[in-house]
NUDREN-344253 format. One record per residue (C-alpha): chain; x, y, z. Coordinates in nm, 2 decimals. Layout:
 chaine      x      y      z
      A      X      Y      Z
...
//
This chain:
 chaine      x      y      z
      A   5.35  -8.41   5.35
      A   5.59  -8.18   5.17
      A   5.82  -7.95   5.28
      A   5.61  -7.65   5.16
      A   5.26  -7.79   5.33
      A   5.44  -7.86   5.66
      A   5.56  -7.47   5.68
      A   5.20  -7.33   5.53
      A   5.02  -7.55   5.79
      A   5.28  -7.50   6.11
      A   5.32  -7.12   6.07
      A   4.95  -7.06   5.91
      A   4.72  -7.27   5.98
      A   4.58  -7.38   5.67
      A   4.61  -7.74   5.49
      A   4.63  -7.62   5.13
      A   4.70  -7.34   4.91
      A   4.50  -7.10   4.72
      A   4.50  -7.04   4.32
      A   4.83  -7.00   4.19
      A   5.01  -6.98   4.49
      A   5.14  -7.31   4.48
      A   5.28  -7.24   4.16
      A   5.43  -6.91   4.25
      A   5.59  -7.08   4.54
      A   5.75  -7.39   4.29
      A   5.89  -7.17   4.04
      A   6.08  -6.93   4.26
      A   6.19  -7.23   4.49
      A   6.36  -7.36   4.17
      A   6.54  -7.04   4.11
      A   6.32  -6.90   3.81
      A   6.26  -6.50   3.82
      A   5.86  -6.49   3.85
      A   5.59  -6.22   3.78
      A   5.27  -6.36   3.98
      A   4.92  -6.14   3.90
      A   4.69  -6.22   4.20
      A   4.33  -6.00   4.27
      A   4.33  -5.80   4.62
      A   4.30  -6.07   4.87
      A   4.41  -6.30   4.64
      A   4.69  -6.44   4.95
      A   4.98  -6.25   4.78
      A   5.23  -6.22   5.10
      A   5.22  -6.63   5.14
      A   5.37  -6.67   4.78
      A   5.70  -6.50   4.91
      A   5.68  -6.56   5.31
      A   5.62  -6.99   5.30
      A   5.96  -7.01   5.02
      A   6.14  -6.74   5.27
      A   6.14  -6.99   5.54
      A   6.22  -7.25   5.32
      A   6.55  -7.17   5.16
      A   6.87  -7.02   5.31
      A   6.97  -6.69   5.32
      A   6.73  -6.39   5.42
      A   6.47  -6.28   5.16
      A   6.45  -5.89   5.07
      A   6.07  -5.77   5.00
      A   6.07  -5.45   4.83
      A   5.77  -5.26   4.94
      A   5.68  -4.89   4.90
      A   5.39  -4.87   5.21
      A   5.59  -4.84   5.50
      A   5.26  -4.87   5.70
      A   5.25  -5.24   5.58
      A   5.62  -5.32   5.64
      A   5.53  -5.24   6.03
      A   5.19  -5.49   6.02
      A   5.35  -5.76   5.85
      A   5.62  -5.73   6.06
      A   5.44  -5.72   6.36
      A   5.24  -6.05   6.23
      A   5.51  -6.21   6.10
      A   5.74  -6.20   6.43
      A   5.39  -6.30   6.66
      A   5.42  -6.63   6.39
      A   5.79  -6.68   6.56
      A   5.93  -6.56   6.20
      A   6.22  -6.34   6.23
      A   6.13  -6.05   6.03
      A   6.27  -5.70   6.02
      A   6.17  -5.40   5.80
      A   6.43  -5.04   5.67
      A   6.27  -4.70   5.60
      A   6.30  -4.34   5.63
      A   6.26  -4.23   5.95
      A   6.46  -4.50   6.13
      A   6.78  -4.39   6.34
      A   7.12  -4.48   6.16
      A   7.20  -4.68   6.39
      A   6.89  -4.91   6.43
      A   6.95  -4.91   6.04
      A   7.31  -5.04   6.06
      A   7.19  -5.31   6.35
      A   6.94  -5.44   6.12
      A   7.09  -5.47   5.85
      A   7.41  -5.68   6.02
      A   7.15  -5.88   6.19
      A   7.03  -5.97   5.85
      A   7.41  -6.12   5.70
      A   7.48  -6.26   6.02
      A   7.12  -6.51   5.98
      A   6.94  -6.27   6.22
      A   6.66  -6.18   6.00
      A   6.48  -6.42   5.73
      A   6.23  -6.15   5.59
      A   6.38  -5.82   5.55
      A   6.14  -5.54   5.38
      A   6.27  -5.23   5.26
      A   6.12  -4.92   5.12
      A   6.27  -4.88   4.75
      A   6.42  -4.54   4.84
      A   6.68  -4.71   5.05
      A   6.79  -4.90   4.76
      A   7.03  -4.67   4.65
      A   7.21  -4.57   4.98
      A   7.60  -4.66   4.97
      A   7.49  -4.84   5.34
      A   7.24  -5.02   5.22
      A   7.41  -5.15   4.89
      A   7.77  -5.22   5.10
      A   7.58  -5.46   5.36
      A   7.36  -5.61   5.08
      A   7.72  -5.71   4.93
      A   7.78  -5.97   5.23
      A   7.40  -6.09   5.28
      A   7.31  -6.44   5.17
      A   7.01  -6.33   5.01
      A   6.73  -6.63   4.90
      A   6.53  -6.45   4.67
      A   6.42  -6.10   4.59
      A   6.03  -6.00   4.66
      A   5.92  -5.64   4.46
      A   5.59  -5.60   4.58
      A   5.32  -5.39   4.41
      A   5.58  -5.48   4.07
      A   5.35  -5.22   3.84
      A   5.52  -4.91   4.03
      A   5.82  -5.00   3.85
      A   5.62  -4.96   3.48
      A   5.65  -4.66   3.28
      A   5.31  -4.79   3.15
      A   5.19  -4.81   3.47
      A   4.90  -4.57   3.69
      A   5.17  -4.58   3.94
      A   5.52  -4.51   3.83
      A   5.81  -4.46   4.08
      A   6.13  -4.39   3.99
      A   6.28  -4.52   4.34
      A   6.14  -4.87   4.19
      A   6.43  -4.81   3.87
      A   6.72  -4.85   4.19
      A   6.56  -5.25   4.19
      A   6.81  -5.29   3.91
      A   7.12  -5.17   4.07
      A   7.09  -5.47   4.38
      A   7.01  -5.73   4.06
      A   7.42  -5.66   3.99
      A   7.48  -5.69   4.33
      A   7.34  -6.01   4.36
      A   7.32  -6.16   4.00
      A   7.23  -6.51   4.05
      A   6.91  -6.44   4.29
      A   6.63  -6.43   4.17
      A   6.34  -6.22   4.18
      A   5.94  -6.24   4.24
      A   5.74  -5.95   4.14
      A   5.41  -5.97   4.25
      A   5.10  -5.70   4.13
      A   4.71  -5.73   4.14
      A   4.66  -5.48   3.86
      A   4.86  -5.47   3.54
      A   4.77  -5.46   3.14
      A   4.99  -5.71   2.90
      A   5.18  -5.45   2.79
      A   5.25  -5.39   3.20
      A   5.30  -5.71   3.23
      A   5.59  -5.74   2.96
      A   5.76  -5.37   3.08
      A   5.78  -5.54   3.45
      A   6.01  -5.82   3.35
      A   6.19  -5.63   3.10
      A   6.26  -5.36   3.37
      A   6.37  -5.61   3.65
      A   6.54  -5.83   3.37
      A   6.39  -6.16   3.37
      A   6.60  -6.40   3.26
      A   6.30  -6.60   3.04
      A   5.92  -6.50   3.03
      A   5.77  -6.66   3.34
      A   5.38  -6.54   3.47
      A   5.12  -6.70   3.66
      A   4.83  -6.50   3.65
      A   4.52  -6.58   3.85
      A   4.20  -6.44   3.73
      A   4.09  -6.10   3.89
      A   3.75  -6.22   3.83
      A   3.55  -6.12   4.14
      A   3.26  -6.31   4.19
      A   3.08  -6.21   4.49
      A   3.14  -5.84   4.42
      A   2.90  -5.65   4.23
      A   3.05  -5.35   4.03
      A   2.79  -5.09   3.98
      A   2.76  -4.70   3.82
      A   2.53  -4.52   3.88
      A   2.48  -4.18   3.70
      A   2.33  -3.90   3.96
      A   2.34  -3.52   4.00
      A   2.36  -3.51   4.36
      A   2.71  -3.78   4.45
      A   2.67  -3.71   4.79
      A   2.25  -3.77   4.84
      A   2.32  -4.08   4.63
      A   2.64  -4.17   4.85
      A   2.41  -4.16   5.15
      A   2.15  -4.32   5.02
      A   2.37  -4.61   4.91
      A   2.54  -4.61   5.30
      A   2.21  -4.64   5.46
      A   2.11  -4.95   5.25
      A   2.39  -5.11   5.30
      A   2.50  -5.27   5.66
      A   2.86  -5.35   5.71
      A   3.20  -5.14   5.67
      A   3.24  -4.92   5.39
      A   3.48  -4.70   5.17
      A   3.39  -4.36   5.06
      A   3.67  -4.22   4.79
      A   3.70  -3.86   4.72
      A   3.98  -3.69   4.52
      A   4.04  -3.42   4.74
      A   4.19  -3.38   5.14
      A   3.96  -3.12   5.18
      A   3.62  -3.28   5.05
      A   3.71  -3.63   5.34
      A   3.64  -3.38   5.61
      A   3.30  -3.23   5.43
      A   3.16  -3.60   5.37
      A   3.28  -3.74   5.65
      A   3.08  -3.42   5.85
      A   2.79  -3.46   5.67
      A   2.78  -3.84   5.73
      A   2.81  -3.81   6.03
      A   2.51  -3.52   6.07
      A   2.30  -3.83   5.92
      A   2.36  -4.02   6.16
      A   2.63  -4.21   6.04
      A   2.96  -4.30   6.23
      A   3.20  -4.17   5.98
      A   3.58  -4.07   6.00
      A   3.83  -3.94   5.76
      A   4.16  -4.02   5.62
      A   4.41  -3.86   5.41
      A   4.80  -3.83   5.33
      A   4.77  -3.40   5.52
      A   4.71  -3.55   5.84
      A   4.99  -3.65   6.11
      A   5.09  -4.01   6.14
      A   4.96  -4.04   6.47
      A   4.63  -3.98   6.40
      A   4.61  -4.17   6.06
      A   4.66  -4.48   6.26
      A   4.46  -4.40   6.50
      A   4.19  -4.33   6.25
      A   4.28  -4.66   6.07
      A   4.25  -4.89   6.37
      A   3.90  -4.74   6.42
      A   3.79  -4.80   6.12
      A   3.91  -5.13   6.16
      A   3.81  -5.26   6.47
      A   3.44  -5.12   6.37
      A   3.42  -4.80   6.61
      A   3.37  -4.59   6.27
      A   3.17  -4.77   5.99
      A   3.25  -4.56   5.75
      A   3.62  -4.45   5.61
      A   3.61  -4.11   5.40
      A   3.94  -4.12   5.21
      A   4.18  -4.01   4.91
      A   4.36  -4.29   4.73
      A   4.66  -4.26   5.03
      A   4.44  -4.54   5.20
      A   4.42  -4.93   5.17
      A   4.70  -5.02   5.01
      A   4.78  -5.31   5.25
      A   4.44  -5.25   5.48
      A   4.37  -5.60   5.57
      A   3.97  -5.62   5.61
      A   3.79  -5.85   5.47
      A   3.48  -5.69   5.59
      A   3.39  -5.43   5.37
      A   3.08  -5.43   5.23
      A   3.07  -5.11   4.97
      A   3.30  -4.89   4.85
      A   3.17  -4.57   4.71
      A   3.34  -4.34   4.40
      A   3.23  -4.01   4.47
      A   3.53  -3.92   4.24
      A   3.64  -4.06   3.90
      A   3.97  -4.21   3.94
      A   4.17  -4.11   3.63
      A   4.24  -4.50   3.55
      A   4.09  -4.82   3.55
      A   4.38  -4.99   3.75
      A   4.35  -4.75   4.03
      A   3.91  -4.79   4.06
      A   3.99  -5.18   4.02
      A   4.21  -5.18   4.29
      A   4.03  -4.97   4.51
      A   3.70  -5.17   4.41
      A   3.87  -5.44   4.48
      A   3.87  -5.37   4.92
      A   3.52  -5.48   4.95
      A   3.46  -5.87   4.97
      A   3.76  -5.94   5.03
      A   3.56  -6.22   5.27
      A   3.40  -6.37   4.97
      A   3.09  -6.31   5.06
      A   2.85  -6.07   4.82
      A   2.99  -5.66   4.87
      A   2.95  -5.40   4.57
      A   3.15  -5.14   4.45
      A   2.96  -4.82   4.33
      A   3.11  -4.56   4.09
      A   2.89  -4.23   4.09
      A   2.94  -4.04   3.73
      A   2.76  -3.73   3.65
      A   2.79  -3.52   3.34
      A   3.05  -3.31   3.47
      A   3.30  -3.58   3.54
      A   3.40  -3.65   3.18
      A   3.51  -3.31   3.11
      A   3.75  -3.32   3.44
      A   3.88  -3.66   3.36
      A   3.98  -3.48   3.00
      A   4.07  -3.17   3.17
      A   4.36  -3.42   3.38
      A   4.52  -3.48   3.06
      A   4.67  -3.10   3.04
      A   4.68  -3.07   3.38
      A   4.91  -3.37   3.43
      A   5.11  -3.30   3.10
      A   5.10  -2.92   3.04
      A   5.23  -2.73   2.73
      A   5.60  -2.79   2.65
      A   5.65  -2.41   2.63
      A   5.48  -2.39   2.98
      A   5.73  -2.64   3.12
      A   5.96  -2.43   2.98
      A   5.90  -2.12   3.11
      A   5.81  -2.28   3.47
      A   6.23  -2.42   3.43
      A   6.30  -1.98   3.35
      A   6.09  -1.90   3.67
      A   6.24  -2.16   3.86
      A   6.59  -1.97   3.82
      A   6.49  -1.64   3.86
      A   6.31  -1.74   4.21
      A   6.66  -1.89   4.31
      A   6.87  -1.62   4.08
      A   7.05  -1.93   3.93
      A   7.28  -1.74   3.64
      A   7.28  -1.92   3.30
      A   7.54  -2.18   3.31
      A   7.58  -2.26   3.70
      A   7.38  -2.40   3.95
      A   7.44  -2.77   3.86
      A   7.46  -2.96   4.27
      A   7.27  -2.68   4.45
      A   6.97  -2.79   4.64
      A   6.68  -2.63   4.76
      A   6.36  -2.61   4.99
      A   6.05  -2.52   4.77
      A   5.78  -2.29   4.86
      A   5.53  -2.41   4.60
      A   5.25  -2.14   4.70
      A   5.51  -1.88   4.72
      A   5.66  -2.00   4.36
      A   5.26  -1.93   4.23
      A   5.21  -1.61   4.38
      A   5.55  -1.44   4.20
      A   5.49  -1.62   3.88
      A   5.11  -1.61   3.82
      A   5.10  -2.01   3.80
      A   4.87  -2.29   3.95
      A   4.99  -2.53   4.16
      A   4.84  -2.84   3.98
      A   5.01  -2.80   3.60
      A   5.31  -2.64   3.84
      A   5.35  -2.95   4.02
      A   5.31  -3.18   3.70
      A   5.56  -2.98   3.47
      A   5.86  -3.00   3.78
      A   5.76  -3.38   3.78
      A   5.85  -3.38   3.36
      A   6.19  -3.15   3.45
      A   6.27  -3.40   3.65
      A   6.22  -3.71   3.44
      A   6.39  -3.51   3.17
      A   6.72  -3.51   3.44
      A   6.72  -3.12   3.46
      A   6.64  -3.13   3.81
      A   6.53  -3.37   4.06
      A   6.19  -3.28   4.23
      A   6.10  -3.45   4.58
      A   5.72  -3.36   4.64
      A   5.65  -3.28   4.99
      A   5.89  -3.48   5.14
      A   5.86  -3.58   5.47
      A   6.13  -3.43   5.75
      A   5.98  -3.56   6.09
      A   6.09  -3.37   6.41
      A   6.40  -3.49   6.55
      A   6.53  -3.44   6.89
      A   6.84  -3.51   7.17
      A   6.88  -3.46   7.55
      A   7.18  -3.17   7.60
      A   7.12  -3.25   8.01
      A   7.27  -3.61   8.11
      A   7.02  -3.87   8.22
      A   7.08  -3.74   8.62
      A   7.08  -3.39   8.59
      A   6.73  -3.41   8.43
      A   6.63  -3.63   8.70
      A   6.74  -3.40   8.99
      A   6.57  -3.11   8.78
      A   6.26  -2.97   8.97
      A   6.23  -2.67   8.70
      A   5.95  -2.84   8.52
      A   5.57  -2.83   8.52
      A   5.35  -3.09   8.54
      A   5.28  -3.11   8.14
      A   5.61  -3.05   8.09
      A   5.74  -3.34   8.30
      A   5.47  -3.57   8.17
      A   5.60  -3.43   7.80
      A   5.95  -3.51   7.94
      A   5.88  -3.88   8.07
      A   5.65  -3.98   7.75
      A   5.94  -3.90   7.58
      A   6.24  -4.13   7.75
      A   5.94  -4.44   7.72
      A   5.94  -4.37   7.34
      A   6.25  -4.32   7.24
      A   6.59  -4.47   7.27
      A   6.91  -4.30   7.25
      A   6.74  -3.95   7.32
      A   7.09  -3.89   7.52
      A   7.37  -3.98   7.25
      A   7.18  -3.88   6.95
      A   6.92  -3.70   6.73
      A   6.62  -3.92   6.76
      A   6.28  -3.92   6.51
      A   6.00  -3.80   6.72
      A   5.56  -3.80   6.67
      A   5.45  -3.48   6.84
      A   5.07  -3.64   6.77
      A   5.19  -3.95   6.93
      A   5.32  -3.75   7.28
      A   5.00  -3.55   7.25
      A   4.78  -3.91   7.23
      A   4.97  -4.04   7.48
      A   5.04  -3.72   7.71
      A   4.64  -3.56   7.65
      A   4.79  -3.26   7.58
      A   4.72  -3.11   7.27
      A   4.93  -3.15   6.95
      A   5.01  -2.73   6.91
      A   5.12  -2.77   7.33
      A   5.35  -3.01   7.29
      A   5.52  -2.85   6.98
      A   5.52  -2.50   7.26
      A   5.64  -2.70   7.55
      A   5.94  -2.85   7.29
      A   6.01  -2.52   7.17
      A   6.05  -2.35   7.55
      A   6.24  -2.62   7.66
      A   6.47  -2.64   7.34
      A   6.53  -2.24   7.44
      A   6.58  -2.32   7.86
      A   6.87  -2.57   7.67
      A   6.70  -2.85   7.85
      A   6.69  -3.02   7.53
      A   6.74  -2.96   7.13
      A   6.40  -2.93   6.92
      A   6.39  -2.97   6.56
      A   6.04  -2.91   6.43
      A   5.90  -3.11   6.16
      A   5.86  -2.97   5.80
      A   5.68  -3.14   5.49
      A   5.79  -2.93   5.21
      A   5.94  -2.99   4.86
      A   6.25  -3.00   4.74
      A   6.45  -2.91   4.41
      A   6.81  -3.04   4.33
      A   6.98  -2.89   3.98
      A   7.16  -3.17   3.81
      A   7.32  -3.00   3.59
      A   7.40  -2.67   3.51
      A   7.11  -2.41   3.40
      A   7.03  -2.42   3.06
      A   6.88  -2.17   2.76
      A   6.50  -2.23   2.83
      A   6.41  -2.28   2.45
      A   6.70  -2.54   2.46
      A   6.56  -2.77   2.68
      A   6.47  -3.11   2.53
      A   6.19  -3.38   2.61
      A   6.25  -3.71   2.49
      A   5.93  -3.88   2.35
      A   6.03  -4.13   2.65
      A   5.98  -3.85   2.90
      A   5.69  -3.67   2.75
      A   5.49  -3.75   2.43
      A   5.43  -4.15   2.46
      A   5.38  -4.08   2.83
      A   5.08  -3.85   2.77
      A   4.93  -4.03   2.48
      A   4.92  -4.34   2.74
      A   4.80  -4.15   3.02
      A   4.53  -4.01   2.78
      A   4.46  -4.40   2.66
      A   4.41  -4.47   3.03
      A   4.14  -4.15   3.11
      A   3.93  -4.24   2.81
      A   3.94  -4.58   2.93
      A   3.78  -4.50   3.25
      A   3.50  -4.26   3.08
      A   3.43  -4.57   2.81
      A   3.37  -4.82   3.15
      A   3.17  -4.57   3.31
      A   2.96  -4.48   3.00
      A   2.91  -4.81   2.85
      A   2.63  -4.95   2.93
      A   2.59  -5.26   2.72
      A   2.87  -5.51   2.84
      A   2.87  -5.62   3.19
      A   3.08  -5.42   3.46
      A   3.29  -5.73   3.51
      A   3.39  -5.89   3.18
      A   3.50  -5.48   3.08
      A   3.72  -5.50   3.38
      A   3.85  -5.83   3.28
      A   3.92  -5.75   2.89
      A   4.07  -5.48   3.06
      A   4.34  -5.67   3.19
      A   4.41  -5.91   2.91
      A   4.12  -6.17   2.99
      A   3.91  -6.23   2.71
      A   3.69  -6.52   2.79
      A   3.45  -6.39   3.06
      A   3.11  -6.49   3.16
      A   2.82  -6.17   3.21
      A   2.85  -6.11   3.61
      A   2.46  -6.08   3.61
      A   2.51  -5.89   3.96
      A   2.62  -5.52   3.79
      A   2.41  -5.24   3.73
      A   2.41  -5.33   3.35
      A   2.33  -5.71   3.33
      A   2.02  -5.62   3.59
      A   1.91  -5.37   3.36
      A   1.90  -5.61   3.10
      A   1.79  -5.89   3.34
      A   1.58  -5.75   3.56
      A   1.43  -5.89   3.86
      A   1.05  -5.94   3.87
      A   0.92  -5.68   4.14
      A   0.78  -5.84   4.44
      A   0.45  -5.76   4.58
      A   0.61  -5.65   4.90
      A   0.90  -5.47   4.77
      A   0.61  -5.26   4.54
      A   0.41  -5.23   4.90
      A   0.71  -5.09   5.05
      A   0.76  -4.83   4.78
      A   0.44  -4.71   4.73
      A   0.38  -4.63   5.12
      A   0.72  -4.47   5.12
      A   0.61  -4.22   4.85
      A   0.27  -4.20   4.97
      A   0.41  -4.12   5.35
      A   0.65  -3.81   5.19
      A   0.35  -3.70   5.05
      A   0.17  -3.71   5.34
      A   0.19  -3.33   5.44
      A  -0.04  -3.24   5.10
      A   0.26  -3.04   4.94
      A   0.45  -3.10   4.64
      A   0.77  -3.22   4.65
      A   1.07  -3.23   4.41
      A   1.13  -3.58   4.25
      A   1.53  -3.57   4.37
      A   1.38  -3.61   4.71
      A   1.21  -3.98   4.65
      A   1.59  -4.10   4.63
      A   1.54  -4.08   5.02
      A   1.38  -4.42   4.99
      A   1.57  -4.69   5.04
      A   1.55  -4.92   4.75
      A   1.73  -4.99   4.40
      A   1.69  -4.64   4.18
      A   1.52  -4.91   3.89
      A   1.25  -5.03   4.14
      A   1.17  -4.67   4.25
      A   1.14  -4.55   3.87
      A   0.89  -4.86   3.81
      A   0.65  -4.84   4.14
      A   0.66  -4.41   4.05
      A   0.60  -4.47   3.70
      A   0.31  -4.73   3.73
      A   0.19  -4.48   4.03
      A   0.16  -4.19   3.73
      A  -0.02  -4.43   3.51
      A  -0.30  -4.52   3.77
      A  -0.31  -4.17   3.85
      A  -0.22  -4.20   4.22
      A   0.04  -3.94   4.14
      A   0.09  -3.64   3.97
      A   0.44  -3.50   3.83
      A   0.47  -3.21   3.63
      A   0.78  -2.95   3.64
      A   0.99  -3.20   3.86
      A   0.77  -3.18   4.10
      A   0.54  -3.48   4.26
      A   0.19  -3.47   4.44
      A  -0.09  -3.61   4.48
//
């Protein structure tokens, strides 16, 4: 057996590889930079983790989900792999320890978050690692043609000069050829090299349905399918509304979004995924890394604003293999807010221009200076002076930045920090403290290291889990003992910030490059009518649009999706028809009319209804007139 078969099977478990893995696995083994385009669940992490054990030196997997850096971590050290992960967050010195673990042979799978890329620390220790191979995980963020561009993925370059002659693995599950060729220009292949594995999913049905009521039709869908689902929303706000009205129906529904604290998105996570809640109301901030194989349906309520970001999300059901389907929900409102993204996302240069002229006054920057300063920003504040909206606000500081007149951080993170001013003995011979404050105290010092030499990262939602005590209590009890000098308390905050680069300029004198605006919003236009075009075509199968999609022109009709069964259709069965027509005749039961939206109660495919209702009329057993059904 070969060297690459021995590690798969001793560390995994399995006697062969998957699709292209093999592949993947040969060609950055022999040194070649490699771009490898794998579906979700398509066994990405084995392409880079099975050659990390394999050569020398530690490998560096560049990751954006920090989330996933701490599970695959996790996994990877039960597996007796020495793996070790960087990211905001972490104490400097727990940084500095990792990273020296990692030249001295400590560490052979280091992940980092592509924001510490360009930190002097980071880049100095990188200098003396022997580094195998470089791993840029979810590759499309660094794209400019990309749904999901990041400039922190641009610092990937700078550690290519510090370590020329390594190559690097870029690994995505949703990219366009013209994404395809930006990725290996960007991270400057040294040849062309792909492997692409089709994204064809056969097991998973891709269906949209056009309704006026999302949510009815959301419920409906939920109550006909068994098994673990996905419900996707655009907003914060509208998870907690579906997941409440899920739940009033009986459902066991939860909800998840990038507004709540850490602590309790995990703890929502891990019960959705040990099965306590079936169903997961969410914005796009979940299941980037969420491995279930489980899910049976995921559920648009909302249009996503490209079809890399619904094929990706889509792609979380079936991830098993066995049959799941993935439901978009369109209504004759949602093309007019897909368009109405378009100026949202890319306002009016003028209006840019005269957010930049706001911008100073709010911080009375003077014409000509300014260039270095730094500061917090109050984006509701900002609105209220000005008369602006958040939304096109948000999008045109987003362009500034690009354009390098400032740089815009978007509600960054600053977790609570704090540090012990008694010594370890004087706060054990202390009998000032209450009972919630001493079990706030001793939840604490099992946490956290160091609390008594430094400024430690704290989770007030993960004291409160752990301590009962509510989340608003333990930021109280922090607070008194921070004033009773007990300790030093530095509440979180998760607000933006603004840098000026440079120096302020004439507001008609400000410049955007066609790079930094106009080829950006015609592609970002290309992509939203892409996404209406899917969701209103109904003469090519779901599937094989997907699949041109993506640059794959032979396809086969899926004959699963909502179009090839309405051009296929099943042959009604005698006891599906049965089942139907007592359903209807039961609603009608109580003599009254009834409006036709409320037969979507029924449990069964919307064509099978619409046939069983309409041969129903035609035998006279019913009666509709006005949108209203009787007998």
């Amino acid at each position: 057996m070969d060297k690459c078969l021995e590690v798969l099977r001793e560390y995994w478990g399995y006697d062969a590889f998957r699709g292209i893995q093999r592949e993947i696995i040969d060609s950055i083994c022999a040194g070649r930079d490699t771009l490898g385009l794998m579906p979700t669940g398509g066994g990405k992490s084995v392409t880079f983790q099975v050659p990390a054990l394999m050569m020398k030196g530690v490998c560096i997997v560049i990751t954006p989900l920090i989330a996933l850096m701490k599970d695959q971590v996790d996994h990877l050290k039960a597996r007796g792999i020495r793996a070790a992960a960087v990211y905001s967050g972490m104490m400097h010195a727990d940084v500095v320890a990792t990273l020296e673990n990692a030249i001295f042979g400590g560490v052979k799978i280091l992940y980092v978050s592509p924001e510490r890329l360009s930190s002097e620390l980071f880049q100095k220790k990188l200098s003396h690692m022997k580094v195998s191979f470089i791993t840029v995980d979810e590759a499309h963020c660094i794209s400019q043609w990309g749904y999901d561009f990041r400039p922190s993925y641009l610092k990937i370059s700078e550690i290519r000069r510090i370590q020329p002659d390594v190559p690097v693995l870029a690994l995505t599950a949703t990219a366009t050829p013209k994404v395809v060729d930006d990725i290996q220009d960007r991270l400057g292949f040294k040849e062309k090299n792909v492997f692409r594995m089709s994204f064809e999913r056969k097991n998973l049905a891709y269906v949209v349905t056009k309704t006026s009521d999302k949510e009815r039709e959301a419920l409906r869908l939920l109550k006909e399918v068994d098994g673990s689902a996905i419900v996707y929303v655009r907003s914060r706000k509208r998870t907690k509304e579906i997941a409440q009205t899920l739940c009033r129906a009986g459902l066991k529904a939860t909800f998840y979004n990038a507004g709540l604290e850490d602590a309790v998105r995990e703890a929502r996570q891990k019960e959705w995924q040990e099965d306590k809640a079936r169903v997961m109301v969410a914005t796009n901030a979940f299941g980037m890394g969420i491995d279930k194989a489980d899910v049976r349906l995921v559920v648009h309520v909302d249009c996503p604003d490209s079809i890399e970001a619904y094929f990706q999300e889509a792609g979380r059901a079936g991830r098993d293999g066995k049959p799941a389907r993935a439901v978009l929900l369109y209504d004759g409102n949602d093309k007019a807010k897909l368009k109405r993204r378009i100026s949202e996302t890319f306002p009016d240069k003028d209006d840019i221009r005269e957010v930049y002229e706001h911008l100073a006054y709010f911080y009375q920057i003077a014409m000509g200076s300014g260039a270095g300063c730094r500061f917090e920003f109050n984006m509701d504040k900002f609105c209220m002076y000005f008369h602006h909206f958040p939304i096109p606000v948000n999008s045109a500081l987003k362009i500034l930045s690009r354009a390098g007149y400032i740089e815009y951080e978007g509600e960054r993170e600053n977790m609570a920090q704090l540090t012990m001013l008694l010594r370890r003995d004087d706060l054990y011979r202390l009998d000032s403290l209450d009972e919630r404050e001493n079990a706030v105290v001793t939840t604490l010092l099992r946490n956290y290291g160091g609390l008594f030499s430094d400024y430690c990262y704290i989770d007030e939602s993960l004291i409160a889990m752990q301590t009962g005590i509510s989340r608003d209590d333990i930021y109280g009890i922090l607070k008194d003992l921070s004033r009773r000098r007990i300790l030093h308390f530095i509440p979180r905050k998760k607000i933006p910030h603004i840098r000026y680069t440079q120096r302020r300029e004439e507001a008609d004198k400000l410049m955007f490059d066609k790079e930094v605006y106009d080829n950006r919003k015609q592609e970002y236009a290309q992509r939203i009518n892409s996404i209406i075009n899917y969701a209103e075509n109904n003469d090519i199968c779901r599937s094989r649009q997907l699949l041109y999609y993506f640059g794959e022109k032979k396809s086969v009709d899926c004959g699963q999706c909502d179009v090839c069964v309405s051009h296929n259709p099943v042959p009604l069965s005698r006891d599906t028809s049965d089942f139907v027509k007592k359903a209807v005749l039961r609603l009608l039961g109580d003599g009254c009319r009834h409006s036709i939206s409320e037969l979507s109660a029924i449990q069964v495919e919307p064509r099978i209804l619409k046939e069983v209702v309409e041969y129903m009329v035609s035998e006279e057993e019913l009666i509709i007139r006005d949108g209203m059904i009787s007998r």
